[in-house]
KENUFI-764156 format. One line per 10 residues: for each residue x, y, z of C-alpha. Coordinates in steps of 0.25 Angstrom, whole numbers, plus 5000, padded with zeros to 4 digits. Layout:
residues N
X,Y,Z  ...
END
This chain:
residues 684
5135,4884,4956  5127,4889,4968  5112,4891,4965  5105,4902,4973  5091,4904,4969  5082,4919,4970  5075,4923,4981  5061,4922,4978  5054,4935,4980  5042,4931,4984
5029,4936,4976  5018,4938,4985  5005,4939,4976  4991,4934,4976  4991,4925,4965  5004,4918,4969  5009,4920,4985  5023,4916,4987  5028,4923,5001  5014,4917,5004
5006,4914,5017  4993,4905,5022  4982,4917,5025  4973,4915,5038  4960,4918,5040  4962,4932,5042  4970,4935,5030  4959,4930,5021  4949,4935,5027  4955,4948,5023
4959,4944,5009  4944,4939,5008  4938,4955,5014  4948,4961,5003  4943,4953,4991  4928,4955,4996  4928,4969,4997  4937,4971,4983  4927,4964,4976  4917,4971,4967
4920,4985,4973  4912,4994,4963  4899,4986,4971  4898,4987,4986  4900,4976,4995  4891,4963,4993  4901,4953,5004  4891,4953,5017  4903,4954,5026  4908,4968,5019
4896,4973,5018  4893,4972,5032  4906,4979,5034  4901,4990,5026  4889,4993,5031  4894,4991,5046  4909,4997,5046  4912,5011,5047  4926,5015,5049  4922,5026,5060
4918,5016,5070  4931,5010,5071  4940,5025,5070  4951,5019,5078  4955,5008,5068  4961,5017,5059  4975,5024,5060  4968,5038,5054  4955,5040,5059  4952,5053,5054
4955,5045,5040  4943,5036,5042  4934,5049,5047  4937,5055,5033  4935,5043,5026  4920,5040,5031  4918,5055,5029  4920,5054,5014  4913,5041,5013  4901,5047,5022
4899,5059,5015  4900,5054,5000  4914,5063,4997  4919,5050,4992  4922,5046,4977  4910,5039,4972  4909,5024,4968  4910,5026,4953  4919,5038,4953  4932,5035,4946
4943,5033,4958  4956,5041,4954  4968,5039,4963  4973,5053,4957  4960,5059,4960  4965,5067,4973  4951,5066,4979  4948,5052,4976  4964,5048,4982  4960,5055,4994
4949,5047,4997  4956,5036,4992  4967,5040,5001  4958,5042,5014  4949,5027,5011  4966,5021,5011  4969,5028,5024  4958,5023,5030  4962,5009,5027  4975,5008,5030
4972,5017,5042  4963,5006,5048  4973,4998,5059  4967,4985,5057  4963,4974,5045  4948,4975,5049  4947,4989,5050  4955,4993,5036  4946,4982,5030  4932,4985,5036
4933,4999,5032  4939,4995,5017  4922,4988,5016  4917,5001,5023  4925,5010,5013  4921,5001,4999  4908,5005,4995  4908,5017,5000  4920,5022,4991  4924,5022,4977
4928,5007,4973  4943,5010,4967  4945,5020,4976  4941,5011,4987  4949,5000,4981  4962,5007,4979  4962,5013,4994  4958,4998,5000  4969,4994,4991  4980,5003,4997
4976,4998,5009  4977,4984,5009  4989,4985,5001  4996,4993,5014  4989,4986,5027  4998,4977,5032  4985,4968,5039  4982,4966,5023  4997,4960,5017  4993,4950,5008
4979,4952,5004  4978,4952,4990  4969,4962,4982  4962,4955,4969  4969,4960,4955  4966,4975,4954  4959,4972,4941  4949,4962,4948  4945,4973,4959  4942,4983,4949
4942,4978,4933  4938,4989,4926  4951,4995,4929  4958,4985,4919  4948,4978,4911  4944,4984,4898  4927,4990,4896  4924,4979,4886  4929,4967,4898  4920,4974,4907
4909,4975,4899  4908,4961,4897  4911,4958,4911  4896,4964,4914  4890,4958,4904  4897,4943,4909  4891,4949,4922  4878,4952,4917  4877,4938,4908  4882,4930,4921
4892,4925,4910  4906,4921,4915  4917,4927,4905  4929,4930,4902  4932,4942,4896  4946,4945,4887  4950,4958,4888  4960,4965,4879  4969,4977,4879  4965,4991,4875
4967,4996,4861  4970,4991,4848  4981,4987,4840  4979,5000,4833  4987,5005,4845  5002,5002,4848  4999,5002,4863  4990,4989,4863  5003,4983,4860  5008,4984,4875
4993,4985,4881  4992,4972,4886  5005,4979,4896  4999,4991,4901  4984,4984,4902  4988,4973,4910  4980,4971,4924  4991,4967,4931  4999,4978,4928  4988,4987,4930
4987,4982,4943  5002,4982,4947  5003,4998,4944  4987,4999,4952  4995,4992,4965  5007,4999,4964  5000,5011,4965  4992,5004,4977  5006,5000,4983  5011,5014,4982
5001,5024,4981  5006,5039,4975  4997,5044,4988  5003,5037,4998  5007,5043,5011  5019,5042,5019  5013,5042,5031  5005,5030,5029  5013,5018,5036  5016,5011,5023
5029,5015,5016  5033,5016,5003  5047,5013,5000  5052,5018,4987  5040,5022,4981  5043,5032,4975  5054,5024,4966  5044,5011,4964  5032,5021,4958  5045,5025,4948
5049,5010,4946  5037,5002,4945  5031,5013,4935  5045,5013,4928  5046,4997,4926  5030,4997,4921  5035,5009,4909  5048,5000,4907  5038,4986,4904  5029,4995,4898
5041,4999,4888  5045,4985,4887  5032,4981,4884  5031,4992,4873  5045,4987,4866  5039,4972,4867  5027,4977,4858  5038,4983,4850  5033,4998,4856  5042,5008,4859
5044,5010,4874  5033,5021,4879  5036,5036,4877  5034,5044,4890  5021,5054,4889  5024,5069,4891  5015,5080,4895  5014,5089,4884  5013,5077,4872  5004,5069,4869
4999,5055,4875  5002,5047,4862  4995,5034,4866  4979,5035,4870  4972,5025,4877  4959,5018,4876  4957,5010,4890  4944,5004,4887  4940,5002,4903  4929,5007,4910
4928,5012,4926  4921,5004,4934  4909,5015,4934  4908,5015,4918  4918,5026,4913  4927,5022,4905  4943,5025,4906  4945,5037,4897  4952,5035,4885  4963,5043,4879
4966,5046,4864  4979,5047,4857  4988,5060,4858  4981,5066,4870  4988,5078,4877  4989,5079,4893  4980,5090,4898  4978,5100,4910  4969,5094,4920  4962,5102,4931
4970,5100,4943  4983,5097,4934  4991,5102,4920  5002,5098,4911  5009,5108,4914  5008,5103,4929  5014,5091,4924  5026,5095,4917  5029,5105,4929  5029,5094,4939
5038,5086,4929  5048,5096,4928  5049,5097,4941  5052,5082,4943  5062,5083,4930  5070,5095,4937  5071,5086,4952  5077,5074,4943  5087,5083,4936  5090,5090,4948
5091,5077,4958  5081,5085,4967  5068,5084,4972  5062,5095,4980  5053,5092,4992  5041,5099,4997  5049,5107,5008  5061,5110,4996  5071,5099,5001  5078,5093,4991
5078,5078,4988  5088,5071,4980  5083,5063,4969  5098,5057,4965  5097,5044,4975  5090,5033,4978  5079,5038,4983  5078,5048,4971  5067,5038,4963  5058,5037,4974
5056,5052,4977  5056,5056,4962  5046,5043,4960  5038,5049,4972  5037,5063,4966  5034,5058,4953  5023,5050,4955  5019,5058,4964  5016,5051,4978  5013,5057,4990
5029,5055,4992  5034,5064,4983  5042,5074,4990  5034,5086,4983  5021,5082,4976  5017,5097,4974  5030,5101,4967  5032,5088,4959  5018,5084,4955  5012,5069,4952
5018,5070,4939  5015,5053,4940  5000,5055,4945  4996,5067,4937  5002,5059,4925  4992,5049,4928  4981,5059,4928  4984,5067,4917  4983,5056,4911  4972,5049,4915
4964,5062,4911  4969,5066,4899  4957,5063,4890  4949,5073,4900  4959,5083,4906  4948,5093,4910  4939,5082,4917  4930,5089,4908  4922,5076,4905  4922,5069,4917
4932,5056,4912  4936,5046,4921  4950,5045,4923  4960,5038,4913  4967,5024,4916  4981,5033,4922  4972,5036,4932  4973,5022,4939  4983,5015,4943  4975,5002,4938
4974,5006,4925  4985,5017,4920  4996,5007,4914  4985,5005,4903  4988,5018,4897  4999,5018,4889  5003,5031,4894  5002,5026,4907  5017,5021,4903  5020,5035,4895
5017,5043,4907  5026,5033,4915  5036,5034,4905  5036,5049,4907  5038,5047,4921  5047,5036,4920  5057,5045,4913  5056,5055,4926  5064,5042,4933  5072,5040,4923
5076,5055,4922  5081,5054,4935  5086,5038,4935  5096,5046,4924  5100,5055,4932  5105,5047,4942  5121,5042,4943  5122,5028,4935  5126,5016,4943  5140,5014,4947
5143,5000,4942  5145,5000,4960  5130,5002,4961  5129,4989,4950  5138,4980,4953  5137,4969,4963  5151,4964,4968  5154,4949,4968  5140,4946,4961  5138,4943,4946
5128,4939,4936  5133,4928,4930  5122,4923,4920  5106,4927,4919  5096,4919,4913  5079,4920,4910  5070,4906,4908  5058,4905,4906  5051,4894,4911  5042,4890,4899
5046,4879,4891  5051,4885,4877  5059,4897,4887  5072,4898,4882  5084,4906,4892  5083,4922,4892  5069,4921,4884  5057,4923,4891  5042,4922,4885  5030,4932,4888
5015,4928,4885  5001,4934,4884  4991,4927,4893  4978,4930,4898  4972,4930,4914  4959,4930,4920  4954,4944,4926  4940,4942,4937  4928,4953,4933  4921,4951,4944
4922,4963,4950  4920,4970,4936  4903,4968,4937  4894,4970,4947  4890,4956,4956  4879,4964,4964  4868,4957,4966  4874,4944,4960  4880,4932,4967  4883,4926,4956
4898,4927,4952  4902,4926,4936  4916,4924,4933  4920,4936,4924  4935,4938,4919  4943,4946,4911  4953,4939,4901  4966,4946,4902  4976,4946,4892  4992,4948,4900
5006,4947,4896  5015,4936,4903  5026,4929,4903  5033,4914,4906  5040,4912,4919  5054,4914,4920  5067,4911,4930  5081,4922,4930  5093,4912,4931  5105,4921,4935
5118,4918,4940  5125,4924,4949  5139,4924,4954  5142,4930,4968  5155,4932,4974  5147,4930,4988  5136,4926,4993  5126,4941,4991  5112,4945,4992  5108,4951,4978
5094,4957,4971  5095,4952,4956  5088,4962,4947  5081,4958,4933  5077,4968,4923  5075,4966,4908  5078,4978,4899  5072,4979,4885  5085,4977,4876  5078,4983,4863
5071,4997,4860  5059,4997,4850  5068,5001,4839  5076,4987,4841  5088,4993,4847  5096,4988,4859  5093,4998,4872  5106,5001,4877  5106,5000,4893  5104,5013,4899
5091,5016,4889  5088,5001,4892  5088,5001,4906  5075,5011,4910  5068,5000,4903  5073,4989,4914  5062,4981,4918  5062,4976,4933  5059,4959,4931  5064,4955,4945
5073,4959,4957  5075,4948,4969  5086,4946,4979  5097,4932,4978  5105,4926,4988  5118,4923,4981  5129,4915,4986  5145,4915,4981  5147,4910,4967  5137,4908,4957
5121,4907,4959  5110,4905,4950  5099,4915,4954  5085,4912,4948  5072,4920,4949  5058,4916,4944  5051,4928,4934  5039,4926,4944  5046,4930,4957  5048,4945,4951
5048,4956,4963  5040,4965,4951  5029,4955,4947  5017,4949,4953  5010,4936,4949  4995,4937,4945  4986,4940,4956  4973,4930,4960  4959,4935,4953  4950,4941,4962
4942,4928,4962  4951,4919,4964  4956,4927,4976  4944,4926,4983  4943,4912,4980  4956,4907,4986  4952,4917,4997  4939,4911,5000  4944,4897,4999  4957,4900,5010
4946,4906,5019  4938,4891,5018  4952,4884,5020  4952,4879,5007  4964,4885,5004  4976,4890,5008  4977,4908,5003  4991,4911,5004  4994,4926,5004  5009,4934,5004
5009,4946,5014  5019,4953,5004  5009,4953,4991  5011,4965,4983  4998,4968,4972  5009,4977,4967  5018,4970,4956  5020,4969,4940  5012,4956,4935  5021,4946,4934
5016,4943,4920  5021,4957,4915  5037,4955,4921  5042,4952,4906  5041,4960,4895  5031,4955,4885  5043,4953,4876  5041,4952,4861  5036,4940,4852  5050,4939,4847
5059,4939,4859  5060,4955,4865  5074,4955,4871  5077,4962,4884  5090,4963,4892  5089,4958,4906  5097,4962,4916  5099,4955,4930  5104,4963,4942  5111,4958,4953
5113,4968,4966  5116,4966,4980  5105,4963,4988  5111,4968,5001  5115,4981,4994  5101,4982,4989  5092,4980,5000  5088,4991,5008  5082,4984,5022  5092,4979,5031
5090,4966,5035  5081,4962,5021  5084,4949,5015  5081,4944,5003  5069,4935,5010  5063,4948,5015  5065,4956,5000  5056,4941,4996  5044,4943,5002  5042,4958,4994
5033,4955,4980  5035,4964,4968  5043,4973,4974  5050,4977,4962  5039,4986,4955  5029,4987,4968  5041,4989,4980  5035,4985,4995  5025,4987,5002  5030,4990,5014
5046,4995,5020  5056,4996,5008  5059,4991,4996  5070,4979,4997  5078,4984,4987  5086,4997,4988  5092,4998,4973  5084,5007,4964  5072,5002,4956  5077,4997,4943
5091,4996,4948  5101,4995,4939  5094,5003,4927  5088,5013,4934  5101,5022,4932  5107,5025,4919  5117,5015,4912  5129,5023,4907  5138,5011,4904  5133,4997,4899
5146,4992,4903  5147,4999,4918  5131,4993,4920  5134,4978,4917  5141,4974,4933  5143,4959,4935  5129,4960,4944  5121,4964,4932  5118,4954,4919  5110,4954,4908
5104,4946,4897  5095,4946,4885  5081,4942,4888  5071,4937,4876  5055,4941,4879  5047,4933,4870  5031,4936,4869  5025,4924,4866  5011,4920,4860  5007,4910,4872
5011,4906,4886  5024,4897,4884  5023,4883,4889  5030,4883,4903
END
């Protein structure tokens, strides 16, 4: 038997740098300015070095180092005349007039033609803007400037942790602060076990999820602009998929805590399921709460009624395989490029082919949400948790709305033809036999073991330092869901030797009543694990594939700390910093890629997907080396140029499955998989 192993994807990521390089002096330098000027951001500047840039830098002197000048003039203009949003002001990205100053602060940044001019005026524009909008805008930025691949941001929830730790963890952060006592301070989940949803908290309120969803939305903004230099392949399709695979773990999740899988909401019934988020803003208002059985209401600038109009238009474009354009073209929506405009009008981007007609039936949702408790603004409450990207999976209606919209796409997935056991197959290639290990001792094959653990959050920037050089170690003692390490072991018969892209997705084999879920139902469940390309050569190969090098996961990012630490030391040559250019902050947590299973054993049906890689790929001349250097690519896409693969996203169960018996081609295989929850980690 002829071996072949899989191509590596390599992950790039801060905490563990695979496609990794030696930074020079000039790249630390930068990563040291970005971690300096992140720090503490609710205070101004302390670091001599930035200060001095503040108080000596003004981006008017230097005009002709920016791409928009007229941008930077309207920028200063706001700042000088104080017609900016105020330091303690609650930021709202769907705030129209705090986006367009956010939106004019990004311009200017990505504007500025060199690293030193985007940077200096980033420390001119810190203290004299709101802190999160500043951070969001500086965020964007970074993220697109080529001069700044590789530079790693600290873990959202270490810039700014009052967006994910619970009042009572901060509350006793200050007083550690105020005693000079180091501590570590366990947080728990909201609610209690009166309340079903606690079951599946410990999901929707984890930071690294949180802030997965925050940098998505960083990586494809809904206010992008096509004219600025950085295209956005398919995003349209990837807001629809990403947000689709989060309802489709959330459901998973749900049946694991023996749940049933989420009911979408609608607009003119109640919101079943309240929510108590027991966090505070950075300026002392809490995050509103919402009671049980609530009904959406009319807000100024927007009704239920608005809602439902725009939705029925959306319903009438899918059923009639139409979308109209501004200028009354029509656009079809029955190909494969269908998804992305539907996903662009749904959200809705600045993409979408007609905003006015079609609405944000995704953004308002979020809105509508998010003021629900105070429709009138009556009262002057702050926004609700769906009004940030940072905290809106903590809701549990986050998934219901999601649900609601996930059924848009599904509408329309249905009414596409089914694939043709043409479009499934793959001539001359076979999937011979799969297998799942675990790598823990007591793993047996086709068996895998999840875990709760706990990690280690820094505070630091949750208290104010002013005034004090003194440095007491604070942290926040996380609880997470995790699970052992695992290796696919599929064989593979080839009739030549072929480039493929091997596809794995689990699908829950049980629904909450106990009943087997036949295919067609099951499969808008499917849950992406892992998509890679192989090399393989005639006859039979044995593929294997290691759980950590998922294109939908990330491993744990470095604390802001040690960070600055291992930063600090590389800039004394103490060290070597090793840094990958094509580091993505977006990706699910690599923790999270299994479903927490059940105490028992929970059974899923996973399926492995062999297609032809050369059929697949959409760039001439791509090779499966080039598809290795992209990271998590599977939920968050590419930064830059196109996405390596051209089948659909979720291809093969994103079409309805007529026939079992047509579905099952010689390329496609699948086995039962047993997820066990377990008490404590398993001895590796």
């Amino acid at each position: 038997m002829k071996l072949v192993w899989a191509l590596a994807i390599a992950l790039g990521a801060c905490a563990l740098v695979v496609a990794d390089q030696k930074a020079d002096m000039t790249f630390l330098t930068r990563q040291l300015q970005v971690l300096k000027l992140l720090r503490h951001l609710n205070q101004p500047l302390s670091d001599p070095e930035l200060t001095a840039i503040k108080n000596s830098f003004s981006p008017l002197n230097h005009l002709n180092k920016f791409k928009e000048p007229e941008t930077v003039k309207l920028l200063v203009g706001l700042i000088t005349k104080g017609k900016v949003l105020q330091r303690d002001t609650v930021f709202s990205l769907f705030h129209p007039r705090h986006r367009y100053e956010m939106v004019t602060l990004f311009e200017t940044l990505y504007g500025a033609t060199d690293y030193d001019t985007f940077f200096r005026t980033a420390v001119y524009a810190r203290d004299r803007l709101n802190p999160r909008q500043f951070l969001y805008a500086f965020s964007v930025a970074l993220l697109h400037r080529q001069d700044c691949r590789g530079i790693c941001l600290p873990p959202a929830y270490e810039i700014t942790p009052h967006m994910f730790l619970t009042t009572d963890v901060v509350r006793k952060a200050y007083k550690a602060k105020m005693t000079r006592t180091p501590t570590v301070i366990p947080m728990k989940f909201t609610g209690s076990v009166n309340n079903p949803e606690q079951r599946v908290a410990y999901f929707g309120e984890d930071i690294g999820m949180n802030s997965h969803h925050s940098h998505w939305h960083m990586d494809f903004p809904f206010w992008w602009k096509q004219e600025y230099a950085g295209y956005k392949d398919r995003k349209g399709e990837l807001f629809y998929y990403m947000h689709h695979q989060m309802v489709a773990r959330f459901d998973a999740e749900r049946l694991s805590n023996d749940l049933p899988v989420v009911e979408p909401l609608e607009w003119d019934q109640k919101i079943v399921e309240g929510f108590a988020p027991g966090a505070t803003y950075e300026n002392g208002q809490e995050f509103p709460m919402r009671p049980d059985n609530m009904c959406f209401s009319d807000l100024p600038f927007l009704t239920v009624q608005d809602m439902k109009i725009f939705e029925g238009r959306i319903r009438d474009a899918i059923a009639s395989g139409y979308v109209k354009t501004v200028d009354s073209r029509l656009m079809s929506l029955n190909n494969t490029a269908g998804i992305n405009l539907l996903g662009e009008i749904v959200e809705s981007s600045t993409h979408s082919v007609n905003p006015v007609f079609y609405g944000k039936l995704h953004n308002d949702g979020h809105v509508m949400l998010s003021k629900v408790t105070d429709p009138h603004l009556r009262y002057g409450v702050p926004p609700g948790v769906m009004e940030h990207f940072e905290t809106a999976t903590r809701d549990p209606a986050f998934f219901r709305l999601h649900k609601h919209v996930d059924n848009l796409f599904k509408f329309h997935k249905d009414l596409l033809v089914p694939y043709s056991f043409h479009e499934l197959e793959f001539p001359g290639v076979k999937i011979e036999a799969v297998k799942v290990i675990g790598t823990c001792k007591a793993s047996t094959p086709n068996h895998l073991i999840t875990y709760f653990d706990e990690s280690h959050i820094d505070l630091n920037n949750i208290v104010d330092t002013s005034g004090q050089k003194e440095v007491v170690d604070i942290k926040a003692l996380v609880g997470r869901l995790n699970h052992e390490p695992f290796k696919y072991v599929i064989t593979v018969h080839s009739e030549k030797p072929v480039r493929a892209i091997v596809r794995v997705f689990p699908l829950p084999k049980y629904n909450w009543f106990g009943q087997m879920v036949p295919l067609d139902e099951a499969r808008w469940g499917a849950i992406e694990l892992d998509r890679f390309p192989v090399s393989l050569v005639h006859g039979d190969n044995i593929v294997t594939r290691n759980s950590e090098d998922s294109t939908v996961t990330i491993p744990e990012p470095r604390s802001f700390p040690d960070l600055m630490s291992d930063v600090q030391k590389a800039i004394r040559g103490e060290q070597d910093f090793k840094y990958d250019i094509h580091h993505r902050h977006c990706g699910f947590p690599h923790r999270l890629l299994l479903p927490k299973g059940k105490p028992e054993g929970m059974v899923y049906r996973l399926f492995v997907v062999v297609t032809d890689y050369d059929k697949d790929v959409v760039a001439p001349g791509m090779s499966p080396d080039d598809v290795n250097t992209l990271s998590s690519l599977g939920y968050c896409g590419v930064m830059d140029g196109k996405m390596p693969d051209g089948k659909p996203m979720g291809f093969p169960f994103d079409r309805r499955v007529p026939s079992e018996e047509t579905f099952y081609t010689p390329n496609i295989k699948t086995i039962d998989l047993t997820i066990k929850n377990v008490k404590q980690k398993p001895t590796e």
